[in-house]
N, CA, C and O atoms as a CHARMM CRD file, in Angstrom:
* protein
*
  292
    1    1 UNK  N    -98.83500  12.52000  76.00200 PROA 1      0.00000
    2    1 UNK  CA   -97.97400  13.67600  75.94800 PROA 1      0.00000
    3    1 UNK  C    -97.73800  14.03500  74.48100 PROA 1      0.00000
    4    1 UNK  O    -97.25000  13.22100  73.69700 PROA 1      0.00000
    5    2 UNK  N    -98.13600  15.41000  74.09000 PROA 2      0.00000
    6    2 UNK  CA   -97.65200  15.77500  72.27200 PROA 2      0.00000
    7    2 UNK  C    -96.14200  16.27500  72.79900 PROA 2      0.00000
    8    2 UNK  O    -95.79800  16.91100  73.79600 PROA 2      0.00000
    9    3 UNK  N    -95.42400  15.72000  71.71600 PROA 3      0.00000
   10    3 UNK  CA   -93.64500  16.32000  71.93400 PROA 3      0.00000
   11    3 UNK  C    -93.60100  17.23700  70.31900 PROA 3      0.00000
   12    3 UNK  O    -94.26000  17.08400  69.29100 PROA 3      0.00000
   13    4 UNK  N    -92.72200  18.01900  70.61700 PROA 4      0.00000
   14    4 UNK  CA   -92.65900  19.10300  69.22000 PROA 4      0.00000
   15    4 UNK  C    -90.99900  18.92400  69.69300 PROA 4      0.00000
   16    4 UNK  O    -90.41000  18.76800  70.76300 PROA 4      0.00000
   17    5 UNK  N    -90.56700  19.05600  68.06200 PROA 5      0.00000
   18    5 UNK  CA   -89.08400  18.78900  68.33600 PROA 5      0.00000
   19    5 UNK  C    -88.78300  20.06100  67.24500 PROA 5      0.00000
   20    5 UNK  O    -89.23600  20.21500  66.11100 PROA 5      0.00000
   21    6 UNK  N    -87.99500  20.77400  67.89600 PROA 6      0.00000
   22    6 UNK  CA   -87.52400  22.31400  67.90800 PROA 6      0.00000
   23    6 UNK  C    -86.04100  22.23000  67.08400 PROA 6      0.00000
   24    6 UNK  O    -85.24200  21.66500  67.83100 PROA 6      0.00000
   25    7 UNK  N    -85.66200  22.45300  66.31700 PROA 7      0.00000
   26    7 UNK  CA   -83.71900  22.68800  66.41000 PROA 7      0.00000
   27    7 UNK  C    -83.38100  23.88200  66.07600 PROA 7      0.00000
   28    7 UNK  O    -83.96100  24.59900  65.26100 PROA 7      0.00000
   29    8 UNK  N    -82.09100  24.21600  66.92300 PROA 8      0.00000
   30    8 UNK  CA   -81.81800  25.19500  67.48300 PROA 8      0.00000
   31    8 UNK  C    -80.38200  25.28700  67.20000 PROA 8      0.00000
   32    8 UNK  O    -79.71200  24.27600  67.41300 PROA 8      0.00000
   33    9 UNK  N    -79.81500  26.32100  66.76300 PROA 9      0.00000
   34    9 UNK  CA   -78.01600  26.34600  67.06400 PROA 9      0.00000
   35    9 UNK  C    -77.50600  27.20400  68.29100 PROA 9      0.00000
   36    9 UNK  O    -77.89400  28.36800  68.38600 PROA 9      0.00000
   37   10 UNK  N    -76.77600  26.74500  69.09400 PROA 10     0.00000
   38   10 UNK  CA   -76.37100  27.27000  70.27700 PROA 10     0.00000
   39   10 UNK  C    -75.31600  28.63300  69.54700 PROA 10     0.00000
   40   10 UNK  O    -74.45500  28.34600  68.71500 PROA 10     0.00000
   41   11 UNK  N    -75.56300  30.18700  70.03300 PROA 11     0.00000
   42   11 UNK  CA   -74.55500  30.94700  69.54900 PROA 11     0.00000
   43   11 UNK  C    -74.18600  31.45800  70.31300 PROA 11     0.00000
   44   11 UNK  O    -73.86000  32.57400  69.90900 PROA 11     0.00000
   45   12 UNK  N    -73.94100  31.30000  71.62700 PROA 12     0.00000
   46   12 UNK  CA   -73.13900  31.87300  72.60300 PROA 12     0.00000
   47   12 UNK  C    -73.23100  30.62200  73.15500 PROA 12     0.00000
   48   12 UNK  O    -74.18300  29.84900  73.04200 PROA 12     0.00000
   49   13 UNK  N    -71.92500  30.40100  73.92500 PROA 13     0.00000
   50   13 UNK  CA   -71.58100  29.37900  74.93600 PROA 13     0.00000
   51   13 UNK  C    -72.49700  28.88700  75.89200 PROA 13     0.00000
   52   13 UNK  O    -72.67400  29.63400  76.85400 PROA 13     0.00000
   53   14 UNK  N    -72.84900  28.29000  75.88500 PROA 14     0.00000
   54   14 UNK  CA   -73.80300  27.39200  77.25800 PROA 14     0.00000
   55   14 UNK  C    -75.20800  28.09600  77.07800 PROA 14     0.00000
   56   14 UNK  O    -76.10300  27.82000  77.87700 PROA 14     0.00000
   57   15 UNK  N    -75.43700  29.02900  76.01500 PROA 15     0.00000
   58   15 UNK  CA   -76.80900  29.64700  76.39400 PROA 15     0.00000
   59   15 UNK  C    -77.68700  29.24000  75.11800 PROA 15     0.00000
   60   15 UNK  O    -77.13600  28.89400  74.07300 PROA 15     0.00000
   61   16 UNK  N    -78.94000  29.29100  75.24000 PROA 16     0.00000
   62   16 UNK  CA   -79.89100  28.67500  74.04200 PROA 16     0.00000
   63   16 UNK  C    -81.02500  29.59000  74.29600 PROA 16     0.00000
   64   16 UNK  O    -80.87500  30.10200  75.40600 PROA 16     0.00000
   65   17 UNK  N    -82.08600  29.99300  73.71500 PROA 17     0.00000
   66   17 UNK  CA   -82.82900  31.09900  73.79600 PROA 17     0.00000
   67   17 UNK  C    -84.07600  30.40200  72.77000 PROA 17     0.00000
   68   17 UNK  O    -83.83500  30.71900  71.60500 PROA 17     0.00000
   69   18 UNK  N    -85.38900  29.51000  72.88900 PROA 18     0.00000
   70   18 UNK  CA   -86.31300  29.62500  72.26600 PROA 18     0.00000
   71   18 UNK  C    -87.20900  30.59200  72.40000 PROA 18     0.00000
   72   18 UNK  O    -87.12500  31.38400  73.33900 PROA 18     0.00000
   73   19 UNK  N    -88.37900  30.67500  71.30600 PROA 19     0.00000
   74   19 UNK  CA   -88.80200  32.03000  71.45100 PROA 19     0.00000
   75   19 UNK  C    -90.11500  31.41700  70.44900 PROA 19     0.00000
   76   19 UNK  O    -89.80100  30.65500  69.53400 PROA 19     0.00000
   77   20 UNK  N    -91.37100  31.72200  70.62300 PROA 20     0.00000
   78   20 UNK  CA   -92.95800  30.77500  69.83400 PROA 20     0.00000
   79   20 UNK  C    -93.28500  29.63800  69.99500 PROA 20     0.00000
   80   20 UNK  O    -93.91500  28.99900  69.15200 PROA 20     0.00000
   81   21 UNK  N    -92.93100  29.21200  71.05400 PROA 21     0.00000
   82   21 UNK  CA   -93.31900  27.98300  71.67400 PROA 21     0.00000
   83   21 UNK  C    -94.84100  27.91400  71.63300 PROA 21     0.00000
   84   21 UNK  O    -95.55800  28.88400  71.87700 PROA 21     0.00000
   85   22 UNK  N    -95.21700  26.89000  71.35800 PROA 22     0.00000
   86   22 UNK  CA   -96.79200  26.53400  71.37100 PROA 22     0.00000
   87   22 UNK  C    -97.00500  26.03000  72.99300 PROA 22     0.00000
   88   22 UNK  O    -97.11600  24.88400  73.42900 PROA 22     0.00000
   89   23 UNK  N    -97.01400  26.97600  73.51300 PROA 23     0.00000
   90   23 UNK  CA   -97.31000  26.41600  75.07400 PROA 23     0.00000
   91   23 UNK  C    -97.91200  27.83000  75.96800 PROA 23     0.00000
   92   23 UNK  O    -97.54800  28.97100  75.68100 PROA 23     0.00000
   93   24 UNK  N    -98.69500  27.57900  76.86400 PROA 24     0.00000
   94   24 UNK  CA   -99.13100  28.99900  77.41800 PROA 24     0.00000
   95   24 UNK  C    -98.19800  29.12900  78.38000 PROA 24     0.00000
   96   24 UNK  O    -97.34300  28.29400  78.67400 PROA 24     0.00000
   97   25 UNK  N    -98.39400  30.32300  78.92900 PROA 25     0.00000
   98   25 UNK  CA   -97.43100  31.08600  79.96800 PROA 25     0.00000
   99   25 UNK  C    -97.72500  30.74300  81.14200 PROA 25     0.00000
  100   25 UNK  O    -98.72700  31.13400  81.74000 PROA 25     0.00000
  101   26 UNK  N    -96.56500  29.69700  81.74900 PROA 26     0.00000
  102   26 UNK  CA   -97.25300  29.07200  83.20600 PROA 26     0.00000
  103   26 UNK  C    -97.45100  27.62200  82.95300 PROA 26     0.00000
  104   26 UNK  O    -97.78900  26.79800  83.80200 PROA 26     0.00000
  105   27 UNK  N    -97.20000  27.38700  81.66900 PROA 27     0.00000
  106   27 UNK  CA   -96.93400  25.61900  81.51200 PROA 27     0.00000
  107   27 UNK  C    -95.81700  24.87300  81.86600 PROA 27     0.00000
  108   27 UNK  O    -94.78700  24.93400  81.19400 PROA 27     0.00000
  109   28 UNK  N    -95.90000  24.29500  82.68500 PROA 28     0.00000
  110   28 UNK  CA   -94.31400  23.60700  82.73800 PROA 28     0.00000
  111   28 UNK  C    -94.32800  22.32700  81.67600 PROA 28     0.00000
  112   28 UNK  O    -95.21600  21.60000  81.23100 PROA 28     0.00000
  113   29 UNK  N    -92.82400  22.42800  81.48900 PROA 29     0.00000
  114   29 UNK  CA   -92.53100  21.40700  80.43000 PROA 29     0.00000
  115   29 UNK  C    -91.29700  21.12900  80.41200 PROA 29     0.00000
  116   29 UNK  O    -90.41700  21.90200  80.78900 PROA 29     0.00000
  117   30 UNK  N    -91.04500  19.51500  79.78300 PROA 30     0.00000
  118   30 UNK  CA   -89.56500  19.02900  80.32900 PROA 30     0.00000
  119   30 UNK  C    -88.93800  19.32300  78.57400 PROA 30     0.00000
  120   30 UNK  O    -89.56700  19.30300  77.51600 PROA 30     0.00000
  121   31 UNK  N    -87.67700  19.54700  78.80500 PROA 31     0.00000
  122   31 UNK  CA   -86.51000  19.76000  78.03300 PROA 31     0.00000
  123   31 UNK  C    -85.59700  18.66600  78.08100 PROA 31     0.00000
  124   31 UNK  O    -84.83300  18.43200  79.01700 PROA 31     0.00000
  125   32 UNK  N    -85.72900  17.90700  76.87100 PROA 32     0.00000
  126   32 UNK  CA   -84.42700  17.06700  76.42500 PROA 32     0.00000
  127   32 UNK  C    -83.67000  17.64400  75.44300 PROA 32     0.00000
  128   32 UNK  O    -84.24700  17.58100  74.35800 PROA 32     0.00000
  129   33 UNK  N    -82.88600  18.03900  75.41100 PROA 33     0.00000
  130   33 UNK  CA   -81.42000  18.19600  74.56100 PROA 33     0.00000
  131   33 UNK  C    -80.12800  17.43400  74.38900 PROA 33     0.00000
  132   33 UNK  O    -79.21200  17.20400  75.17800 PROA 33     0.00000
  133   34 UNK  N    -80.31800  17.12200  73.17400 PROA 34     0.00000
  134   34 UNK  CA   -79.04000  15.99300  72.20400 PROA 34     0.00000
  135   34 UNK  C    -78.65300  16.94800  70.63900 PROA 34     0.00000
  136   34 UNK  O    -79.17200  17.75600  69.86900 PROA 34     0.00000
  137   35 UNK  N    -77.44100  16.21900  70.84700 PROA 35     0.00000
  138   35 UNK  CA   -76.68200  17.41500  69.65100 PROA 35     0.00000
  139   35 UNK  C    -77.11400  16.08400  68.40900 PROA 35     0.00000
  140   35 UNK  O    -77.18800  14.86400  68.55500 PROA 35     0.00000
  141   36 UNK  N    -77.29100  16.78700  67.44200 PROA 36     0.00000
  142   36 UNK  CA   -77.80800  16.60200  65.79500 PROA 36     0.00000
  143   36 UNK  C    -76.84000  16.06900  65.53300 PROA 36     0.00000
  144   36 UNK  O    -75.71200  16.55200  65.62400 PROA 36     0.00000
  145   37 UNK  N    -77.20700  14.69000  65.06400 PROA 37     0.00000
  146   37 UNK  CA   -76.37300  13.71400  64.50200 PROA 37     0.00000
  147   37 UNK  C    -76.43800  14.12700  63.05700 PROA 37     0.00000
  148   37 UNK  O    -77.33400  14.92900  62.79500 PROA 37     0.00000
  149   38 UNK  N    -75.72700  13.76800  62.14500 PROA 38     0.00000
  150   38 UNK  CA   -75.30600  13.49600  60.69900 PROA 38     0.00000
  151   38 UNK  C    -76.16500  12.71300  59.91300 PROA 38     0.00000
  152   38 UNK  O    -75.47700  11.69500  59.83800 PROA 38     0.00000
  153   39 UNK  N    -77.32300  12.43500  59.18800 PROA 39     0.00000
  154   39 UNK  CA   -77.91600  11.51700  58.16100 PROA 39     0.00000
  155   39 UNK  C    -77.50000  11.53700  56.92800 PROA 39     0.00000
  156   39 UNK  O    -78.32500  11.29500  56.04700 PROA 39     0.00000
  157   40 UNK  N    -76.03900  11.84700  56.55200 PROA 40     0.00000
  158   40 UNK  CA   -75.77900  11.79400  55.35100 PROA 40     0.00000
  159   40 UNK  C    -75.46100  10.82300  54.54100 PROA 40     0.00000
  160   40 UNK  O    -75.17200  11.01400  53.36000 PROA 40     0.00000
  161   41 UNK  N    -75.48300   9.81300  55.04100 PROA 41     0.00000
  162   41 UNK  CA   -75.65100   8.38900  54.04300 PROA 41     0.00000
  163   41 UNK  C    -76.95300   8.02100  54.29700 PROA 41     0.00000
  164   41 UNK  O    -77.10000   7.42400  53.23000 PROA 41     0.00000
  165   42 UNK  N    -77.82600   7.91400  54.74500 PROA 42     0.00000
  166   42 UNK  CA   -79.25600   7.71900  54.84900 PROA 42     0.00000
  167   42 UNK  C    -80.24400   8.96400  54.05700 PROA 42     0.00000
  168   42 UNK  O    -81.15900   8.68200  53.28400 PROA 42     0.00000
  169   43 UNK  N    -79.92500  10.08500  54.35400 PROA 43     0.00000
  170   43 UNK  CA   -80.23300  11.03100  53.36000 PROA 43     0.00000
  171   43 UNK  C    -80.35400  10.52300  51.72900 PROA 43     0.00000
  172   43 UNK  O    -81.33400  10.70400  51.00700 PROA 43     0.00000
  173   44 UNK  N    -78.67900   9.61900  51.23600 PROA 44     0.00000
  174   44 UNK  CA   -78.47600   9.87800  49.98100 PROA 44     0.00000
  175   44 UNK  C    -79.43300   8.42600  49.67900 PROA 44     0.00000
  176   44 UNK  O    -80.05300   8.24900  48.63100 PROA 44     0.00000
  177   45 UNK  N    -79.40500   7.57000  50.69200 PROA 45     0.00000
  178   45 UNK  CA   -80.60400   6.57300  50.22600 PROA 45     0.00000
  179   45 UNK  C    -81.88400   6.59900  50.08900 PROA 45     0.00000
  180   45 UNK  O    -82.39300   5.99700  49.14300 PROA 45     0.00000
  181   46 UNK  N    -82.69700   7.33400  51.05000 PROA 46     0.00000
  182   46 UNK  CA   -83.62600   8.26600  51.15600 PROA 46     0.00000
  183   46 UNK  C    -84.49600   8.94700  49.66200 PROA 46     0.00000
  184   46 UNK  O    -85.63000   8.78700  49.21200 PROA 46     0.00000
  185   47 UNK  N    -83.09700   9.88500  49.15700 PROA 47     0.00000
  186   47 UNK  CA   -83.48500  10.58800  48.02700 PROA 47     0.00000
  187   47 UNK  C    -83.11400   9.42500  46.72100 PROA 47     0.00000
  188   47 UNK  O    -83.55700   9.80100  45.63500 PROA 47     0.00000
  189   48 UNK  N    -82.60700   8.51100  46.70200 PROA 48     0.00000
  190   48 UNK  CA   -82.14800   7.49300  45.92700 PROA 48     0.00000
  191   48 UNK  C    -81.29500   8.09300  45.50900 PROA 48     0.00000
  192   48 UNK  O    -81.82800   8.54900  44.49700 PROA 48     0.00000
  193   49 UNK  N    -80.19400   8.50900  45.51700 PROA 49     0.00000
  194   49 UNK  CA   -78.62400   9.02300  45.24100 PROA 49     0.00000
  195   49 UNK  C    -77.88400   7.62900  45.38900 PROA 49     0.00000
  196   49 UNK  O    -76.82500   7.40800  44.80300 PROA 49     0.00000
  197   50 UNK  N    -78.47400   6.75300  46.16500 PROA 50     0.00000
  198   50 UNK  CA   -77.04700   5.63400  46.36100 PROA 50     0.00000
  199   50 UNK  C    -77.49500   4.71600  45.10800 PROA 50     0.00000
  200   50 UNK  O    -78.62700   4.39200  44.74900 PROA 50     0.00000
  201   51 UNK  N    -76.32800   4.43100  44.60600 PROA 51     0.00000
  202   51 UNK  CA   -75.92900   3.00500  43.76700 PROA 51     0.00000
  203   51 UNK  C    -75.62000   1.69500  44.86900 PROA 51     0.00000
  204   51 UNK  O    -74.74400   1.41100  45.68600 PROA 51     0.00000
  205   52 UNK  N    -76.91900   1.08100  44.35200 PROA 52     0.00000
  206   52 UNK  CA   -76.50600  -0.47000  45.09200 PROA 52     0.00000
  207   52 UNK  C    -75.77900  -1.76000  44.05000 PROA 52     0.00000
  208   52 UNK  O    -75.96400  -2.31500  42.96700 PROA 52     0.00000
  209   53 UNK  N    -74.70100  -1.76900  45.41100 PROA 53     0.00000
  210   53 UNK  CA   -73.47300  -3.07400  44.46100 PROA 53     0.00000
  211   53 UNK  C    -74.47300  -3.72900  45.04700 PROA 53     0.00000
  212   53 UNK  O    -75.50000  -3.45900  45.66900 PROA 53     0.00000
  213   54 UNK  N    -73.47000  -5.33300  44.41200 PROA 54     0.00000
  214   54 UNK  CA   -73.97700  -6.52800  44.27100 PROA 54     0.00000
  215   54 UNK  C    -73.77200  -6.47200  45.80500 PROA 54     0.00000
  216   54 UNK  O    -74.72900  -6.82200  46.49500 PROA 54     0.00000
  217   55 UNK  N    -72.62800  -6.07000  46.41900 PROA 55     0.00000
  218   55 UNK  CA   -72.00500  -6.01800  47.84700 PROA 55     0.00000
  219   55 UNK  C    -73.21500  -6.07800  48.43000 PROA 55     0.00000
  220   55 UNK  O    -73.72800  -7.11600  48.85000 PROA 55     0.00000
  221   56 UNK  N    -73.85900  -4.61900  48.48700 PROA 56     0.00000
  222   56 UNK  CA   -75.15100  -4.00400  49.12400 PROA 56     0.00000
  223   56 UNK  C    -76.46200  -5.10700  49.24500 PROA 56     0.00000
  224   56 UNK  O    -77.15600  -5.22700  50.25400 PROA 56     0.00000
  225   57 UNK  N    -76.62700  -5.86200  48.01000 PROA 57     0.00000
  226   57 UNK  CA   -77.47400  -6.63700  47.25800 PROA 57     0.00000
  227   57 UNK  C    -77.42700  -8.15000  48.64100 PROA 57     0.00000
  228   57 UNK  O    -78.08500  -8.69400  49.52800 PROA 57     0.00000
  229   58 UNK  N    -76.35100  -8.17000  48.03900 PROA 58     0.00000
  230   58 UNK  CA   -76.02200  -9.66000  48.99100 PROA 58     0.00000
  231   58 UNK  C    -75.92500  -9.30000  50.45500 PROA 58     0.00000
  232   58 UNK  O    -76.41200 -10.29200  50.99800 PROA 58     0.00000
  233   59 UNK  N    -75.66300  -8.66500  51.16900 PROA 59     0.00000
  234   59 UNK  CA   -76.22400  -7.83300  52.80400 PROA 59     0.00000
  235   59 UNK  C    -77.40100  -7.86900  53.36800 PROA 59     0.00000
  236   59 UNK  O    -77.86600  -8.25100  54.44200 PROA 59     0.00000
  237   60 UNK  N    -78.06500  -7.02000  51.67300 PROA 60     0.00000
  238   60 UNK  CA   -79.98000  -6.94100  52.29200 PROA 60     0.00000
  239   60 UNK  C    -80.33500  -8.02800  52.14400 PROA 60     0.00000
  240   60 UNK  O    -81.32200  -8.16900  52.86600 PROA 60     0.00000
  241   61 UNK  N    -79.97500  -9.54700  51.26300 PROA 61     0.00000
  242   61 UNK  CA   -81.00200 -11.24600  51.49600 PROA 61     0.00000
  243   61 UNK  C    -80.43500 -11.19800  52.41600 PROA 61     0.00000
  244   61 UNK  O    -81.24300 -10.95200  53.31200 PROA 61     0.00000
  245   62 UNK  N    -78.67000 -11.35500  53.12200 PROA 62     0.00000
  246   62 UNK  CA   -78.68200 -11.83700  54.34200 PROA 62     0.00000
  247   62 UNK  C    -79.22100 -11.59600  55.24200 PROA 62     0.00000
  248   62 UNK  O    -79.51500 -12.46800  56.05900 PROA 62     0.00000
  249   63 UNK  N    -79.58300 -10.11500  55.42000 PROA 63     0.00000
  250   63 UNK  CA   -80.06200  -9.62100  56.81400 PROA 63     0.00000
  251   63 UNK  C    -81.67700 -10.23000  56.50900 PROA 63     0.00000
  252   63 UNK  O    -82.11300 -10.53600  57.61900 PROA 63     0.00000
  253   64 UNK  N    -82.42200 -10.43800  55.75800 PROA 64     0.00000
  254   64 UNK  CA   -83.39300 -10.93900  55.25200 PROA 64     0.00000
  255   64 UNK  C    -84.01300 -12.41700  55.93300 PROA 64     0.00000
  256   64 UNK  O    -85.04400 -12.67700  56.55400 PROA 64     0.00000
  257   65 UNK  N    -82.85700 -13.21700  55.48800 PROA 65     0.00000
  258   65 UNK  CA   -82.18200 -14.35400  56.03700 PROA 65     0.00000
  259   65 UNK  C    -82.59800 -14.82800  57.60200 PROA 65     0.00000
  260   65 UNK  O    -83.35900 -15.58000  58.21200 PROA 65     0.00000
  261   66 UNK  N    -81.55100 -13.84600  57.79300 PROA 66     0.00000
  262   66 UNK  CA   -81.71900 -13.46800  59.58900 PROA 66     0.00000
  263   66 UNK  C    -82.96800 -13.51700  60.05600 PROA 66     0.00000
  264   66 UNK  O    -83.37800 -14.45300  60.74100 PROA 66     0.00000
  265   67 UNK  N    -83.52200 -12.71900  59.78900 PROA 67     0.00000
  266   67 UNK  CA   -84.85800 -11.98800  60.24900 PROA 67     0.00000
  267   67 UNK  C    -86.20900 -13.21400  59.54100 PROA 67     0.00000
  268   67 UNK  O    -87.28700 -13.49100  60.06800 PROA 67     0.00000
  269   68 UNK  N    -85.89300 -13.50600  58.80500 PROA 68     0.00000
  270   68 UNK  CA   -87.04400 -15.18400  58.31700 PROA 68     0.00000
  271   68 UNK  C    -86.97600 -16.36400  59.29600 PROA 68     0.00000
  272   68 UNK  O    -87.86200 -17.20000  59.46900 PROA 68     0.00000
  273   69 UNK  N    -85.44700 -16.28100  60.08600 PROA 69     0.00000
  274   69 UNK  CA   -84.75700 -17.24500  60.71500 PROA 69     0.00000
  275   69 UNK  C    -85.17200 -16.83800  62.30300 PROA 69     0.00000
  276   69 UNK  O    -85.02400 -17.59400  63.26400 PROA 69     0.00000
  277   70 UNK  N    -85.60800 -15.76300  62.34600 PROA 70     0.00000
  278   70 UNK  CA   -86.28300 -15.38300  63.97700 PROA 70     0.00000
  279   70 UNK  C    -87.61500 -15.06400  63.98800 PROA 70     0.00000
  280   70 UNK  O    -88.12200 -14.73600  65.06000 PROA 70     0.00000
  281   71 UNK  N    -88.42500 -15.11000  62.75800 PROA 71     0.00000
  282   71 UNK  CA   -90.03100 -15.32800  62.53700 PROA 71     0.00000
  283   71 UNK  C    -90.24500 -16.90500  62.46000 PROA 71     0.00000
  284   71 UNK  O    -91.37300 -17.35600  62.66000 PROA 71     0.00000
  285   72 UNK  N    -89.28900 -17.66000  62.20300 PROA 72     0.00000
  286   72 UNK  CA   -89.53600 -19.26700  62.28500 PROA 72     0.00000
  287   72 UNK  C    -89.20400 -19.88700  63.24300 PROA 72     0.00000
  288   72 UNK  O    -89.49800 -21.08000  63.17100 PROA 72     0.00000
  289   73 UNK  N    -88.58900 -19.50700  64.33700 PROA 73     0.00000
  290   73 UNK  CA   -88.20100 -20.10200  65.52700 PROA 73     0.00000
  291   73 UNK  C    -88.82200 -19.74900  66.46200 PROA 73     0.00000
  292   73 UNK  O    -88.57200 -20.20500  67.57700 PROA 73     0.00000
């Protein structure tokens, strides 16, 4: 199955209206719709905007840690 992921802002109540769909006329196709979460702390890591503390530092060996500790068992 190819999925194309569309976003859209709803501007009237309950109604949504796409319009250039890459699909012919007479295709059926299923519709999932979920409202757009927020990436704005992943964004700023992403673009490297974040400053990593020592805090941050000592988190990523632990989780590190973890994850060495469930490839060895």
């Amino acid at each position: 199955m190819l999925a194309h992921k569309l976003q859209a802002k709803i501007y009237k109540r309950g109604y949504l209206e796409l319009k250039n769909l890459p699909f012919k006329e007479g295709t059926q196709i299923e519709i999932i719709i979920s409202k757009k979460k927020r990436k704005k702390n992943l964004q700023k890591l992403i673009c490297n905007d974040h400053v990593w503390t020592e805090e941050d530092i000592k988190a990523v060996e632990r989780g590190r840690e973890i994850i060495n500790q469930w490839k060895t068992s």
